[in-house]
N, CA, C and O of each residue as an XYZ file, in Angstrom:
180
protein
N       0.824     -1.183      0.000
C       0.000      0.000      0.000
C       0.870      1.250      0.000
O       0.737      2.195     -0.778
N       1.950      1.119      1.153
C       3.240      2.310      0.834
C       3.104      2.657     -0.766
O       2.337      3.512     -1.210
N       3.961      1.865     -1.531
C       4.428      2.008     -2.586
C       3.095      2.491     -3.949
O       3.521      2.798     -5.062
N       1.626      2.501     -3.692
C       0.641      2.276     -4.545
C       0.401      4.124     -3.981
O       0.001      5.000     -4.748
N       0.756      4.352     -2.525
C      -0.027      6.133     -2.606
C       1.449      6.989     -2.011
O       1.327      8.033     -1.371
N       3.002      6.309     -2.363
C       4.369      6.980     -1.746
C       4.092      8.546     -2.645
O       3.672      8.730     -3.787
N       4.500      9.454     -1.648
C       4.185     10.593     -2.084
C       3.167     11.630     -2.279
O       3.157     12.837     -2.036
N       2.100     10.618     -2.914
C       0.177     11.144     -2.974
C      -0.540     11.849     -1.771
O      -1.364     12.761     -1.848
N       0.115     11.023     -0.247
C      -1.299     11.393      0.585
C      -0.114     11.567      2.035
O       0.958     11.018      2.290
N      -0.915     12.566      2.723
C       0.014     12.208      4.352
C      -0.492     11.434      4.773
O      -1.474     10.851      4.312
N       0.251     11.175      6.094
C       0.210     10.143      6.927
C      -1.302      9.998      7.336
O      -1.849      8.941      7.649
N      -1.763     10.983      7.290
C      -2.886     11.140      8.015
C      -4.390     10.504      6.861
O      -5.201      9.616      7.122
N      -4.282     11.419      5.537
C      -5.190     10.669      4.836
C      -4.781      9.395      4.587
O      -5.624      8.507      4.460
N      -3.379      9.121      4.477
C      -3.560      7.592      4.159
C      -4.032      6.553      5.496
O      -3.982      5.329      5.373
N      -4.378      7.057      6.461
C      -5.372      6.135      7.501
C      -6.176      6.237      7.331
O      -6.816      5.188      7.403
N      -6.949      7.443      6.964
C      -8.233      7.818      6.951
C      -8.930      7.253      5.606
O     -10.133      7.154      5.364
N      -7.896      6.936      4.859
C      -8.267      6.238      3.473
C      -8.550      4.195      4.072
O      -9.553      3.500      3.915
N      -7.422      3.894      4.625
C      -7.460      3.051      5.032
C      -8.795      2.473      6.048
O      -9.536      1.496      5.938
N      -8.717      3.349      6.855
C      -9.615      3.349      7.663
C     -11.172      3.119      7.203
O     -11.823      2.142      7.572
N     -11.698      4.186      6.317
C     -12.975      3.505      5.263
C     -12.923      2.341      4.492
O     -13.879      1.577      4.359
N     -11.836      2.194      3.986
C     -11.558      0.873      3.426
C     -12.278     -0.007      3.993
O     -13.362     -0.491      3.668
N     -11.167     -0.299      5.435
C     -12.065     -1.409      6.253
C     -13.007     -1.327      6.669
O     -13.677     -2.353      6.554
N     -13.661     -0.189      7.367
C     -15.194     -0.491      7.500
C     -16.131     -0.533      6.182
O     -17.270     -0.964      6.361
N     -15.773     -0.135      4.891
C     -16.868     -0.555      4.059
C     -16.584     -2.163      3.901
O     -17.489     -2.976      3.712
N     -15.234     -2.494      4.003
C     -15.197     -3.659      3.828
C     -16.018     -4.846      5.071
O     -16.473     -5.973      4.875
N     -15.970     -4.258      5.973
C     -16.626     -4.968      7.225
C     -18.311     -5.006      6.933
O     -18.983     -5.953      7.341
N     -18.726     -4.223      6.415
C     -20.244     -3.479      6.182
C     -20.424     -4.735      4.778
O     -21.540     -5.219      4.587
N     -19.597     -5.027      4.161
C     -20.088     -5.925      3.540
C     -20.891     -7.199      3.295
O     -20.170     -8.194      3.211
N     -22.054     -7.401      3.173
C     -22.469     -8.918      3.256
C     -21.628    -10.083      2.799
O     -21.234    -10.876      3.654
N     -21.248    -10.302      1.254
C     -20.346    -11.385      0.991
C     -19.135    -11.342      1.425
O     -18.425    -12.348      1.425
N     -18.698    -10.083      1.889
C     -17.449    -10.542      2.661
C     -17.781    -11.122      4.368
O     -17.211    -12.105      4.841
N     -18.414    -10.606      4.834
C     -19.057    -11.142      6.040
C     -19.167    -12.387      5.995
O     -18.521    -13.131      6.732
N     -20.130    -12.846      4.990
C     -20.696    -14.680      4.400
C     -18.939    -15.123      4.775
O     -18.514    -15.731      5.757
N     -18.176    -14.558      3.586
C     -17.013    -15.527      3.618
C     -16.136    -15.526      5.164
O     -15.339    -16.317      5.669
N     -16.561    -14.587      5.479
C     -15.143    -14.644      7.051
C     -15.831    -15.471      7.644
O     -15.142    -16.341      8.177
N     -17.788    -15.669      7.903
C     -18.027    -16.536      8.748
C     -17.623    -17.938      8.502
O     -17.225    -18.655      9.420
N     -17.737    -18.410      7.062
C     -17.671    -19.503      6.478
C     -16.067    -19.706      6.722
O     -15.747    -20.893      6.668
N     -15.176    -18.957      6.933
C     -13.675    -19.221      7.182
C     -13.745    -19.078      8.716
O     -12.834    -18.314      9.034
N     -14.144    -19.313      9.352
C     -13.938    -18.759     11.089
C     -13.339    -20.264     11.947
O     -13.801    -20.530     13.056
N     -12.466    -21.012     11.403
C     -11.684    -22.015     11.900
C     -10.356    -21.511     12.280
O      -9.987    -20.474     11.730
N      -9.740    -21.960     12.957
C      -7.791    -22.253     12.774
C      -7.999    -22.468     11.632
O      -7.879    -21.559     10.810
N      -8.385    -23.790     11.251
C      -7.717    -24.401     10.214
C      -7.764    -23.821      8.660
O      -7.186    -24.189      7.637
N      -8.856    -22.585      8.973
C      -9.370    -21.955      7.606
C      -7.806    -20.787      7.437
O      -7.126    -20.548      6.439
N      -7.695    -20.335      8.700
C      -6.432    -19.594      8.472
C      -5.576    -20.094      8.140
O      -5.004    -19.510      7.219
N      -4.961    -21.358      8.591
C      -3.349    -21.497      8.853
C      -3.249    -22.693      7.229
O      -2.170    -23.168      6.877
């Protein structure tokens, strides 16, 4: 992610970029479906 916004954004928007990222990503249904459907050890490792 460094290397995709080095230069573009401060420190600060690039959290704040980040930061929406993950909650739209959390707000998602099919990503939701899939983390529940992965919620093992064994789905991680």
């Amino acid at each position: 992610m460094n290397e995709v916004f080095s230069g573009n954004l401060s420190d600060a928007d690039f959290k704040g970029y980040i930061t929406m990222l993950i909650g739209k990503m959390v707000d998602d249904p099919s990503l939701q479906e899939q983390a529940q459907a992965n919620d093992t050890v064994d789905a991680i490792c």
